[in-house]
VOBA-1610 file (N, C-alpha, C; in pm, whole numbers, padded with zeros to 5 digits, always signed):
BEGIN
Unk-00819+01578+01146Unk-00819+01436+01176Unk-00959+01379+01151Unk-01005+01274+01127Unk-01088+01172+01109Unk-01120+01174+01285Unk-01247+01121+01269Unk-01317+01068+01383Unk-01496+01036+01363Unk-01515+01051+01513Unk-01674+01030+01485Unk-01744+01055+01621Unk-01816+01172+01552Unk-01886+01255+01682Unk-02067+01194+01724Unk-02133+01246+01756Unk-02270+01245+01826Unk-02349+01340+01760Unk-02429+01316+01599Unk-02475+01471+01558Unk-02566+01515+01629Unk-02690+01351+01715Unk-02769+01444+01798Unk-02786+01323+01922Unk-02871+01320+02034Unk-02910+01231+02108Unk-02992+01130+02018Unk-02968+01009+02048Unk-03030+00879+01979Unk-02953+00740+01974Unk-03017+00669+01876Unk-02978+00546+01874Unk-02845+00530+01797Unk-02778+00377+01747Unk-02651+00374+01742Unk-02637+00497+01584Unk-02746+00503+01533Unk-02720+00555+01339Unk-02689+00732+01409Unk-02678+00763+01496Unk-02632+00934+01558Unk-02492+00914+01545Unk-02428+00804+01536Unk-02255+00816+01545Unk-02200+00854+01398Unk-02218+00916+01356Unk-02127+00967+01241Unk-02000+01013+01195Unk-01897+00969+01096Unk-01792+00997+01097Unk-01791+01148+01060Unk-01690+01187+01081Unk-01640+01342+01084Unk-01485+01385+01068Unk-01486+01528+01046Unk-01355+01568+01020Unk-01321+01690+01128Unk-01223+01663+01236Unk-01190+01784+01302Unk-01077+01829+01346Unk-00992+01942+01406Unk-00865+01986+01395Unk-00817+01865+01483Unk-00679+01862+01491Unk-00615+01776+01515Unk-00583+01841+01707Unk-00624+01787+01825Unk-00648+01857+01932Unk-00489+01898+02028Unk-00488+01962+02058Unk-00356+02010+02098Unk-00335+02001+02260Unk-00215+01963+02311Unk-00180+01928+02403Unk-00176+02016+02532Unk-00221+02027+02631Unk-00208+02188+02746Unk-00076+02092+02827Unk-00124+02194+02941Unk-00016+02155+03022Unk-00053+02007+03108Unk+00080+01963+03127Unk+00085+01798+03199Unk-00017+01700+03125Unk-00034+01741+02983Unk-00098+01633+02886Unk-00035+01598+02787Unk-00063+01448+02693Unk+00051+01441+02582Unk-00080+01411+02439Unk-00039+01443+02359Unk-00067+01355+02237Unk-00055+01283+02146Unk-00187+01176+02178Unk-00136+01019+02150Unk-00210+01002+01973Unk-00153+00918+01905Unk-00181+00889+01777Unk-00235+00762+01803Unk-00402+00787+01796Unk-00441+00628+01830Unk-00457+00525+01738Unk-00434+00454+01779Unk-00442+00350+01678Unk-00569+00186+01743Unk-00643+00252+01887Unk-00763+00168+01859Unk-00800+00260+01984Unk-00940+00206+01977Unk-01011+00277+02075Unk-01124+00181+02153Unk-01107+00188+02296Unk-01183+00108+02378Unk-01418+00123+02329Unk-01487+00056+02297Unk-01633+00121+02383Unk-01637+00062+02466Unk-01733+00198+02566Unk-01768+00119+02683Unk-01935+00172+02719Unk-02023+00119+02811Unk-02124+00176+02847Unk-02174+00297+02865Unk-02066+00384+02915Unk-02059+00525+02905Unk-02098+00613+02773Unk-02021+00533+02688Unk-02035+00553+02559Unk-02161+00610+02528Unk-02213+00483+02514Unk-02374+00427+02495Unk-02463+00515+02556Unk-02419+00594+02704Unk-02535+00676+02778Unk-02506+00802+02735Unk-02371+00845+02653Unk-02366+00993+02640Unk-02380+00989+02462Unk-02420+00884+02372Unk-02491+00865+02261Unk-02637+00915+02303Unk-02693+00838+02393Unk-02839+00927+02409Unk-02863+01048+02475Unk-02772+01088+02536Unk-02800+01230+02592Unk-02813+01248+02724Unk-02787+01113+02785Unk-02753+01086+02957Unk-02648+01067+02997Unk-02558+01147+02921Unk-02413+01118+03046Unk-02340+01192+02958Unk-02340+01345+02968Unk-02257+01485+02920Unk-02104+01478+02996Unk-02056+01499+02903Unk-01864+01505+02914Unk-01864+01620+03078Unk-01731+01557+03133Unk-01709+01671+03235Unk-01653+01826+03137Unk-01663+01913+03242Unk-01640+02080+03191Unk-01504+02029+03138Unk-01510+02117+03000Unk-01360+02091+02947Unk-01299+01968+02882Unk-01374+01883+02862Unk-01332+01710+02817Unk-01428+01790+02681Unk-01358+01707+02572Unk-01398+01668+02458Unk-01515+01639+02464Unk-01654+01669+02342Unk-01743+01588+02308Unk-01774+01494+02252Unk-01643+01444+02201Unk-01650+01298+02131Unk-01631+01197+02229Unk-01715+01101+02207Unk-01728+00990+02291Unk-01581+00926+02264Unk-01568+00815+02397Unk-01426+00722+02382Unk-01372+00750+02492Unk-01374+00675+02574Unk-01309+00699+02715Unk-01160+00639+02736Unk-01126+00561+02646Unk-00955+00486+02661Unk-00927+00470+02513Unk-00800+00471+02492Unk-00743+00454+02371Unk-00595+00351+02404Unk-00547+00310+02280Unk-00397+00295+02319Unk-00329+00376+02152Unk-00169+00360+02175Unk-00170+00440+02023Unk+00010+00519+02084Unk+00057+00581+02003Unk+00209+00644+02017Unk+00169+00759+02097Unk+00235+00769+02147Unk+00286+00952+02181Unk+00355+01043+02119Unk+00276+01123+02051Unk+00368+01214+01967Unk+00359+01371+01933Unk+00380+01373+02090Unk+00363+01530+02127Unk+00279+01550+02227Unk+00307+01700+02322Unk+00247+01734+02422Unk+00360+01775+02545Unk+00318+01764+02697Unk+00405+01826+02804Unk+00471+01722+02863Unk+00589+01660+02816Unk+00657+01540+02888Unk+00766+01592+03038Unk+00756+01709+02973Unk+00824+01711+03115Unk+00798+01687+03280Unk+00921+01574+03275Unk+00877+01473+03434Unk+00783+01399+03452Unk+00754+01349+03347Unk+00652+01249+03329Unk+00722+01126+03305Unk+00805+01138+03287Unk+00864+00996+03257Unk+00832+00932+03152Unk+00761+00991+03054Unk+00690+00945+02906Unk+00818+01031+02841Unk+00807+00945+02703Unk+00907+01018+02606Unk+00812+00958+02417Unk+00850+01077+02323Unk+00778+01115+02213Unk+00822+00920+02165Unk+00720+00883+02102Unk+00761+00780+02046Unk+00687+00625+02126Unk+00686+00682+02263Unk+00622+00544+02350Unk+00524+00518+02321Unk+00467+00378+02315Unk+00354+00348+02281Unk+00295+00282+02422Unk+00167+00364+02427Unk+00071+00388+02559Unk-00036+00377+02559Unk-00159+00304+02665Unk-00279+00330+02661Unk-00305+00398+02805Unk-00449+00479+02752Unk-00493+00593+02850Unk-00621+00576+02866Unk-00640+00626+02989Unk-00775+00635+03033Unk-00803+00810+03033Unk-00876+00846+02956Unk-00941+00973+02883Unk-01129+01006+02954Unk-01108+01141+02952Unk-01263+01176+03015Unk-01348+01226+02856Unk-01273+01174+02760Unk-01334+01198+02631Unk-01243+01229+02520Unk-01281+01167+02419Unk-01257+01231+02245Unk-01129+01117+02181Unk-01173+00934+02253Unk-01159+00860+02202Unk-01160+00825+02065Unk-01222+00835+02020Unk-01306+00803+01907Unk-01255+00876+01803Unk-01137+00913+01765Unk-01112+00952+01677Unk-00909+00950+01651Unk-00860+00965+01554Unk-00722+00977+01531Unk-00630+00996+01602Unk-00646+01109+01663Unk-00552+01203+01775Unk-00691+01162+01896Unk-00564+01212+02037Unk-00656+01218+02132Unk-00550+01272+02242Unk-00612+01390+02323Unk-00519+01400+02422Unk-00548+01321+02587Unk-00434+01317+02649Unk-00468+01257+02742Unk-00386+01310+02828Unk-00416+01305+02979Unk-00337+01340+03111Unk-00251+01230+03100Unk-00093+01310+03153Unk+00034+01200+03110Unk+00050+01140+03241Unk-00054+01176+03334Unk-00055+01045+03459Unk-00196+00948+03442Unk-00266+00951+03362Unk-00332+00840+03303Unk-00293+00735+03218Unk-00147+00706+03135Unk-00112+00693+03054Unk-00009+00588+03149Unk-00014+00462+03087Unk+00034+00348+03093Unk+00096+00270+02998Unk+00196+00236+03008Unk+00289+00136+02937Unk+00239+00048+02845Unk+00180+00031+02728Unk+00134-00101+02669Unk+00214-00253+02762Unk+00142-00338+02804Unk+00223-00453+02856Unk+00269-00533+02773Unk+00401-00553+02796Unk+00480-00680+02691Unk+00389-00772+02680Unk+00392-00801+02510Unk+00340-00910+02459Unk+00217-00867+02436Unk+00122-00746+02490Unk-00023-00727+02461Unk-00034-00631+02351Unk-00131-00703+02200Unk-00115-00559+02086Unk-00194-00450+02158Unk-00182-00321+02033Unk-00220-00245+02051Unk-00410-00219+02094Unk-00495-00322+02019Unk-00631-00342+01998Unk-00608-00362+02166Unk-00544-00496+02231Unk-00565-00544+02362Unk-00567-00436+02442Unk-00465-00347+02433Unk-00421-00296+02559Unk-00553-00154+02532Unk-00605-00131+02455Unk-00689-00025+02399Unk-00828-00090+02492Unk-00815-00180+02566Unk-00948-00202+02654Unk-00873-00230+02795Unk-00841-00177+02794Unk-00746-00204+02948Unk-00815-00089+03004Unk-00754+00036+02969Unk-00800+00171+03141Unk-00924+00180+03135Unk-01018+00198+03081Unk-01168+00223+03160Unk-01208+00120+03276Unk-01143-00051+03198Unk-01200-00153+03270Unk-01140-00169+03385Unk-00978-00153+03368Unk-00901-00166+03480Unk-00907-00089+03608Unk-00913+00066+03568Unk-00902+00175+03634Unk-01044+00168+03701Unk-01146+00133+03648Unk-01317+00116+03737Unk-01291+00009+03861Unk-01236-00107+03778Unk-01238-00229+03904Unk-01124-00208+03992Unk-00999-00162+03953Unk-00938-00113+04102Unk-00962-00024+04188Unk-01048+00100+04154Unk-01102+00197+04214Unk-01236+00135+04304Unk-01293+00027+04237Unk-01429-00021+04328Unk-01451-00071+04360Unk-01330-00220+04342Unk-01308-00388+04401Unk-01258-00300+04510Unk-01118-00308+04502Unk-00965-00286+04565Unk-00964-00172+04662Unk-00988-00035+04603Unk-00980+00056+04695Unk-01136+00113+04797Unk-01236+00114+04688Unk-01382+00170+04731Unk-01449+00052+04811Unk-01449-00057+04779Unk-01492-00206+04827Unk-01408-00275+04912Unk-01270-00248+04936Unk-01208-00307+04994Unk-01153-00404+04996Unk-01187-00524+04913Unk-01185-00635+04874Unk-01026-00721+04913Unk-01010-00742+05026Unk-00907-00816+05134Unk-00903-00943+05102Unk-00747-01011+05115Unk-00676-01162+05110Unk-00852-01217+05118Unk-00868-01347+05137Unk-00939-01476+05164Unk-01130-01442+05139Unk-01155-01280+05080Unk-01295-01219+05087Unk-01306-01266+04938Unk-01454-01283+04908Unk-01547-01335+04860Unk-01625-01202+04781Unk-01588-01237+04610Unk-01664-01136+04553Unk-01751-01155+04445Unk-01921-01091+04441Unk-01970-01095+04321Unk-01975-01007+04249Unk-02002-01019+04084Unk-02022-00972+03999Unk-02129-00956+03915Unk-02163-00849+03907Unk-02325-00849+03815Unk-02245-00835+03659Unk-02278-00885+03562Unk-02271-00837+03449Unk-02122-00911+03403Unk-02073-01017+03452Unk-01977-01106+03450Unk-01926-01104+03298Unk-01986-01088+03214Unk-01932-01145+03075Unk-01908-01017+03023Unk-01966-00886+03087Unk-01916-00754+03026Unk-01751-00721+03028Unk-01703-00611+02962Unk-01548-00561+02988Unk-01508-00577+03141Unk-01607-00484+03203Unk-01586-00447+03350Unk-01599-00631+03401Unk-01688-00708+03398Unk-01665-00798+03481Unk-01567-00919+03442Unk-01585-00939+03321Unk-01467-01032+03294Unk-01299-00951+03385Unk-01296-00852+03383Unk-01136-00790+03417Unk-01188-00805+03585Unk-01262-00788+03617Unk-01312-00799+03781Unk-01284-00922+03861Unk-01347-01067+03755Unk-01320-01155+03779Unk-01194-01239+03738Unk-01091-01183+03652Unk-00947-01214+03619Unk-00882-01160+03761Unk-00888-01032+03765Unk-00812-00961+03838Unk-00803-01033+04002Unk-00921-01050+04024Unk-00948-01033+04135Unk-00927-01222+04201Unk-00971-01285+04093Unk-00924-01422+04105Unk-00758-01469+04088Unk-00695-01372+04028Unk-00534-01345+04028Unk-00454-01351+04167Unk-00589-01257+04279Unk-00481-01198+04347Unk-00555-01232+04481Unk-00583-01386+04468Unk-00635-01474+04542Unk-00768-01505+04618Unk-00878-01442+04564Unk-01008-01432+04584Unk-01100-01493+04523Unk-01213-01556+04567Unk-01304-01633+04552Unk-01455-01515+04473Unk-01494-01608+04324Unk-01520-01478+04228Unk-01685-01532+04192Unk-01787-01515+04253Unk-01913-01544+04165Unk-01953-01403+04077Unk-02035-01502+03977Unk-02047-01383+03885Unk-02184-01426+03811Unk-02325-01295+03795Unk-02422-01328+03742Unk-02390-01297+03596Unk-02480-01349+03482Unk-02475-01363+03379Unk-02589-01336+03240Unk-02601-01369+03207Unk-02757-01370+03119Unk-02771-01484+03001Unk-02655-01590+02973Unk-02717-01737+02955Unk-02595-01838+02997Unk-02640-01931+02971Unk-02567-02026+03026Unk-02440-02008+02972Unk-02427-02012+02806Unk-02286-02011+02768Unk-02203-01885+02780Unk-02285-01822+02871Unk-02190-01671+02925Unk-02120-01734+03082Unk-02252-01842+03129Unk-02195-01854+03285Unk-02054-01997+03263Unk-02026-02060+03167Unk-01928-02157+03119Unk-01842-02076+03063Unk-01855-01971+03003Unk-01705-01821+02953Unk-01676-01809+03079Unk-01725-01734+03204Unk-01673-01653+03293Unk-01614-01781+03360Unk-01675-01873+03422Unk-01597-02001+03501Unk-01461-02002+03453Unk-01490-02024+03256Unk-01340-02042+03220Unk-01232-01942+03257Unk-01288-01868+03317Unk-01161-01706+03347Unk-01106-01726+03491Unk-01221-01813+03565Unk-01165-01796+03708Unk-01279-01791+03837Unk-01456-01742+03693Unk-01508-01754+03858Unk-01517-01876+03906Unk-01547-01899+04022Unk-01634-02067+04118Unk-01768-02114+04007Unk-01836-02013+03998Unk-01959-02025+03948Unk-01986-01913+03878Unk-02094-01956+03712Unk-02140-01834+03653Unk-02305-01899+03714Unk-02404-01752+03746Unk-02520-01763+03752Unk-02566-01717+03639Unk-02689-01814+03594Unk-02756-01746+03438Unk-02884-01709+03522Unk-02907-01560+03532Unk-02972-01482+03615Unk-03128-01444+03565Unk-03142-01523+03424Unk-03265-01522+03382Unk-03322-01686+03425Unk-03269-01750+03433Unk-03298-01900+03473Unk-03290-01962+03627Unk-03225-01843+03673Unk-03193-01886+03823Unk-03185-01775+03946Unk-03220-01825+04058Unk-03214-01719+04188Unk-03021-01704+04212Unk-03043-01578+04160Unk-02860-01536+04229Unk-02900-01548+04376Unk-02954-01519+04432Unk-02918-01532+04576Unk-02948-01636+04666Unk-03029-01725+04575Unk-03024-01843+04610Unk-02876-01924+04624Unk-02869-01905+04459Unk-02717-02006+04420Unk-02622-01907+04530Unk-02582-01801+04538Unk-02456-01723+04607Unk-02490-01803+04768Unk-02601-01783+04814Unk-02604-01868+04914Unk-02563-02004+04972Unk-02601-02080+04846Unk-02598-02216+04860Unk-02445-02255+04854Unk-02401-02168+04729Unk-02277-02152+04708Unk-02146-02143+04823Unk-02170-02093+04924Unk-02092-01988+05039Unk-02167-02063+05161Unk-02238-02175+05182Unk-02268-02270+05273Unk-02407-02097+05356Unk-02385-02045+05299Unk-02518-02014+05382Unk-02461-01856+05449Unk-02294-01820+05401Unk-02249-01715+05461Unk-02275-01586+05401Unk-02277-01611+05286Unk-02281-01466+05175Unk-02160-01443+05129Unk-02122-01352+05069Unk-02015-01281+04996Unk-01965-01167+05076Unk-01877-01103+05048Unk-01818-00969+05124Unk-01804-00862+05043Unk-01804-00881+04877Unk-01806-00757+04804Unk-01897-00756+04734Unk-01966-00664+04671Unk-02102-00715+04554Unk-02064-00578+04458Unk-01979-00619+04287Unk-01986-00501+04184Unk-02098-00488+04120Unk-02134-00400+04128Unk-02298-00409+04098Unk-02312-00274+03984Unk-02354-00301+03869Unk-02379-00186+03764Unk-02537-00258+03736Unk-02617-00262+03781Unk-02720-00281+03789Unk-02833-00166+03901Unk-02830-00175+04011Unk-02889-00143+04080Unk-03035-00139+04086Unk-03133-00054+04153Unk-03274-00081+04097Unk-03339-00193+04200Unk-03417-00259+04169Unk-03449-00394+04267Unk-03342-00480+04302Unk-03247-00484+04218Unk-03077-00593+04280Unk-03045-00549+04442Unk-03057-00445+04457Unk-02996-00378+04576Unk-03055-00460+04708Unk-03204-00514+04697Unk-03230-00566+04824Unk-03210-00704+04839Unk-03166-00749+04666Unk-03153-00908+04664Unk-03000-00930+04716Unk-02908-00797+04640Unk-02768-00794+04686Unk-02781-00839+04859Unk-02850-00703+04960Unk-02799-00744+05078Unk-02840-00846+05135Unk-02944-00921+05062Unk-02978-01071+05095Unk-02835-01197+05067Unk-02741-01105+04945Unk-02616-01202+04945Unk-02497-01148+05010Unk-02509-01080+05119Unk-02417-01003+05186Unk-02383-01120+05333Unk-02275-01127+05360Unk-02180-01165+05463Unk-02236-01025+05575Unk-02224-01050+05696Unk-02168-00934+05795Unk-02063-00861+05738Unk-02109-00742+05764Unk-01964-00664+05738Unk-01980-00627+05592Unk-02044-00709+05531Unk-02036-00661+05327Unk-02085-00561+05310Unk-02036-00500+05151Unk-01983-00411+05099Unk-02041-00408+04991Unk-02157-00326+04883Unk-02178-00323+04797Unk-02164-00196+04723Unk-02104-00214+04598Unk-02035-00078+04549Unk-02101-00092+04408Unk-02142+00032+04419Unk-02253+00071+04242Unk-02202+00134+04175Unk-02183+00088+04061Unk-02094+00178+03983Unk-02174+00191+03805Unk-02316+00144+03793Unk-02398+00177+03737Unk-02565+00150+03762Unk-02664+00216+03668Unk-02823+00200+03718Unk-02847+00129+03629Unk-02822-00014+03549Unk-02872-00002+03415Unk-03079-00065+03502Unk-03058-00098+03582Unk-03229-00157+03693Unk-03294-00039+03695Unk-03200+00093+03707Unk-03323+00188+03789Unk-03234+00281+03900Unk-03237+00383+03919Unk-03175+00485+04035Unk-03202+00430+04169Unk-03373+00399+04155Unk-03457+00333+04250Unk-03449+00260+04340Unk-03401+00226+04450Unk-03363+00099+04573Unk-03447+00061+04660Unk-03494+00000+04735Unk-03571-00022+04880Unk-03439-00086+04953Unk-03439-00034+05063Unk-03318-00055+05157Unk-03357-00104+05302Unk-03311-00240+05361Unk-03378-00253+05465Unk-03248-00170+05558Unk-03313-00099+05623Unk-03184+00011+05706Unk-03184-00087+05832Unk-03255-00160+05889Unk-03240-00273+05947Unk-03104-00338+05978Unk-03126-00422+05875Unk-03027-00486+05788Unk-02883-00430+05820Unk-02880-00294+05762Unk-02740-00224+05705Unk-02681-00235+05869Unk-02784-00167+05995Unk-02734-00110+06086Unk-02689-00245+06182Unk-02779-00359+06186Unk-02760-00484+06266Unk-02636-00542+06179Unk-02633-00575+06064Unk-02527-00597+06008Unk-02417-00564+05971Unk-02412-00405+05986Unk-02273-00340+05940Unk-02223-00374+05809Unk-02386-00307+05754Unk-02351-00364+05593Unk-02341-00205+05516Unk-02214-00178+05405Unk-02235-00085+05374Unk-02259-00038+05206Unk-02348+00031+05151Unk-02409+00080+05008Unk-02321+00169+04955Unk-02245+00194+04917Unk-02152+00325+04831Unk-02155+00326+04671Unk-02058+00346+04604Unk-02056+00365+04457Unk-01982+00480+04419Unk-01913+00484+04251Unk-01877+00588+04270Unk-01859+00643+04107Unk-01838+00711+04053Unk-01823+00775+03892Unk-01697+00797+03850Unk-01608+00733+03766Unk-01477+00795+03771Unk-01452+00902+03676Unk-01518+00866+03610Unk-01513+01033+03472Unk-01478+01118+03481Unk-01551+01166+03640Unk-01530+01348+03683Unk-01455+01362+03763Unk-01383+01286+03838Unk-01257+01277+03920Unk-01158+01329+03857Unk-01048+01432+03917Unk-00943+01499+03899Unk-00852+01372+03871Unk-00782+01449+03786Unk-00660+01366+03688Unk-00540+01318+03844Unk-00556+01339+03934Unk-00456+01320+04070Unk-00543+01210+04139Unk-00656+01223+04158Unk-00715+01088+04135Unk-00700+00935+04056Unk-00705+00973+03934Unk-00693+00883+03864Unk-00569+00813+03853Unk-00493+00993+03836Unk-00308+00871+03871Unk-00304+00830+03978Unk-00330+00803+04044Unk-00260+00715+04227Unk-00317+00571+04153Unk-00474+00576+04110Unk-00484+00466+04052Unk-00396+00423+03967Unk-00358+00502+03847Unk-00275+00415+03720Unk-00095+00367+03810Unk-00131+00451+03929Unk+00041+00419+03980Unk-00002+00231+04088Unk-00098+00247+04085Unk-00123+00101+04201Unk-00149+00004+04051Unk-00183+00043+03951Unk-00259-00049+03838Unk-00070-00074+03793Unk+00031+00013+03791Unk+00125-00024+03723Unk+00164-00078+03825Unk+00217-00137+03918Unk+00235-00219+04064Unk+00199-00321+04087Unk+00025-00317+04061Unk-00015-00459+04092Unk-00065-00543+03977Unk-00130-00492+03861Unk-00190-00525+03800Unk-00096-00548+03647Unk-00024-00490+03626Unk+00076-00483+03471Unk+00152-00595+03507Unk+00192-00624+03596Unk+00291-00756+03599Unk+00228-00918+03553Unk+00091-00902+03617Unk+00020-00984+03587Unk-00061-01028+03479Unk-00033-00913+03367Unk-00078-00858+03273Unk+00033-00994+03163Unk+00188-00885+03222Unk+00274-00906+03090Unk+00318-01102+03154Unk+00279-01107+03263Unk+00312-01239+03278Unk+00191-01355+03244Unk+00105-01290+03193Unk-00018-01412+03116Unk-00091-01441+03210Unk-00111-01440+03346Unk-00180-01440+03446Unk-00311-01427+03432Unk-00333-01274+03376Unk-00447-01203+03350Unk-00430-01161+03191Unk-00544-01138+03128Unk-00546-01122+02990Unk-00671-01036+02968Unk-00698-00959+02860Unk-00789-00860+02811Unk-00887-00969+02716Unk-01017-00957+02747Unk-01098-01043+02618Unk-01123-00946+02558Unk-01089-00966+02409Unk-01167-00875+02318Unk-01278-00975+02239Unk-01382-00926+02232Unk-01449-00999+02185Unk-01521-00953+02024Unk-01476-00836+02009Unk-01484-00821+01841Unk-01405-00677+01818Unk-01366-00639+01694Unk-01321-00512+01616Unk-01425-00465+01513Unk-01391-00314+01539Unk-01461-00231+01427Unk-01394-00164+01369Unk-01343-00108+01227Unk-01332+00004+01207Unk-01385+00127+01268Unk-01296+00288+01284Unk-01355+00335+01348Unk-01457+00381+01288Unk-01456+00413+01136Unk-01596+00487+01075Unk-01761+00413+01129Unk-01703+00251+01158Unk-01824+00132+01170Unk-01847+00131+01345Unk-01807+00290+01419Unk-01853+00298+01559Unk-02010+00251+01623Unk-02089+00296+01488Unk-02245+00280+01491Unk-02300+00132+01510Unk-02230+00031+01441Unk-02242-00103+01444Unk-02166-00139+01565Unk-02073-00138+01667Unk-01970-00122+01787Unk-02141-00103+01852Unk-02194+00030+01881Unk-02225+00048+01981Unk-02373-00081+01966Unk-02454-00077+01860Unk-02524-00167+01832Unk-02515-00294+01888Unk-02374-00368+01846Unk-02384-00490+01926Unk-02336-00462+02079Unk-02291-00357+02142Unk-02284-00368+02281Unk-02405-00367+02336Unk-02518-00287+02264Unk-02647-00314+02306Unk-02705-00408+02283Unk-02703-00505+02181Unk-02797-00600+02222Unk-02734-00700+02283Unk-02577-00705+02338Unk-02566-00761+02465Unk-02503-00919+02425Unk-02421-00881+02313Unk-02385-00983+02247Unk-02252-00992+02303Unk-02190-00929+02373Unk-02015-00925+02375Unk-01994-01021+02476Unk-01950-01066+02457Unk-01837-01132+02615Unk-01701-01058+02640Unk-01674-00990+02703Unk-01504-00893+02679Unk-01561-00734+02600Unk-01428-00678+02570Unk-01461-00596+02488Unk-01506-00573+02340Unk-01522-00460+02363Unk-01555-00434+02162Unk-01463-00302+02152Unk-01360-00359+02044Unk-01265-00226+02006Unk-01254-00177+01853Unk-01250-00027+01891Unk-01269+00026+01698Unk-01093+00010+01712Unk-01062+00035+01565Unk-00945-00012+01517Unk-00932+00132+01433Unk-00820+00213+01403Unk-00793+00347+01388Unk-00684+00311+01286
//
């Protein structure tokens, strides 16, 4: 099969196309014939040599695909040879074939092509695991978003504004903070021009927020619990700031404010399905009923992965960026 591996740690020109066996299915996995493939940030950190596949996952980058099923362990899976499915994968996107756990593997939603639904599980499966279940994020609560115009936050702020919640979201220019509004948040902050915790303040009469998605971390962390409600909740689910925090423990303990985060990559495949079984429940209906929608915000060929990861870095996307297979 065609694909495109990592020849060494580096910048986007390390993604090179390649030729390798076509990967074969074990037990309670199927194989899917992809026909697009999600990037995502992950991507980008295990291109340079900071974020190694779990034991046993593929070394080709690509964390979701969508594409047929055509072959592997269907039994009692409720999948059958021929369905067309997207998956959330701990690796080896990025190329023709790809296997995947057949409880990661979700229904394409009526009416969404194949490119769309090919950015659905990384984004989906992160924000229900870190809004919804890790964050808690309850009827009438109040949530921000760092990184609003990315995959992860545009689906954060659809989703989450769907299912009746109040959505700020920081940004990095203005015509990113007028995109995200248009999706659903209250307010986009352009976070180079303005105090987020000013505006979240001013915003919320002076109360704060109750959830904060934060793939930032670094110095955000003490501005976050400056936009924290009693009781709030901030959940990290990347460093692009820094590992680094100052924490007023103060704060956390008078307030009953709490710091968590979490990685989904290395989580057991029984993990991940409870998620894809709450994502087909709550989230696919809303999907195939137009409610909520996938931004894609450009295609690549897959050989043109190198140019994909390029513009995710310089931070050009609003939505996703999907290779095309």
């Amino acid at each position: 099969m065609h694909c495109v591996e990592i020849s060494r740690p580096g910048g986007p020109e390390v993604l090179v196309p390649a030729e390798r066996p076509t990967p074969e299915a074990g037990k309670g996995e199927v194989l899917i014939k992809v026909s697009a493939a999600g990037v995502n940030r992950p991507d980008v950190f295990q291109r340079k040599g900071n974020y190694a596949p779990p034991p046993g996952a593929s070394d080709l980058p690509g964390l979701e695909v969508a594409g047929e099923i055509v072959g592997g362990d269907l039994a009692g899976s409720g999948l059958a040879l021929g369905d067309k499915v997207c998956a959330l994968v701990a690796g080896g996107g990025y190329a023709e074939y790809c296997v995947a756990p057949a409880a990661q593997c979700l229904p394409i939603p009526k009416g969404l092509s194949d490119i769309e639904a090919a950015g659905l599980p990384e984004t989906y499966f992160t924000v229900w695991s870190n809004v919804f279940d890790r964050g808690r994020l309850a009827d009438g609560e109040i949530l921000l978003v760092h990184g609003g115009a990315s995959g992860i936050g545009t689906t954060a702020i659809q989703l989450a504004r769907a299912l009746g919640n109040t959505v700020y979201a920081t940004v990095g220019s203005d015509d990113r903070a007028r995109a995200v509004e248009a999706l659903g948040a209250a307010r986009g902050i352009n976070y180079k021009t303005q105090d987020f915790v000013k505006e979240v303040k001013d915003a919320t009469g002076g109360r704060g927020v109750d959830v904060i998605l934060d793939m930032v971390a670094g110095d955000y962390i003490a501005r976050d619990m400056q936009c924290l409600a009693d009781d709030g909740r901030i959940v990290i689910i990347a460093q692009l700031g820094g590992a680094q925090a100052n924490v007023d423990t103060s704060q956390v303990m008078r307030r009953r404010l709490t710091i968590t985060g979490s990685t989904l990559r290395p989580r057991p495949v029984a993990f991940k399905g409870a998620i894809a079984r709450a994502l087909r429940e709550r989230a696919w209906p809303l999907l195939e009923q137009g409610a909520i929608k996938p931004i894609v915000h450009a295609t690549f060929p897959l050989a043109q992965a190198a140019q994909a990861h390029a513009m995710m870095e310089g931070g050009e996307n609003i939505g996703k960026i999907i290779l095309t297979v």
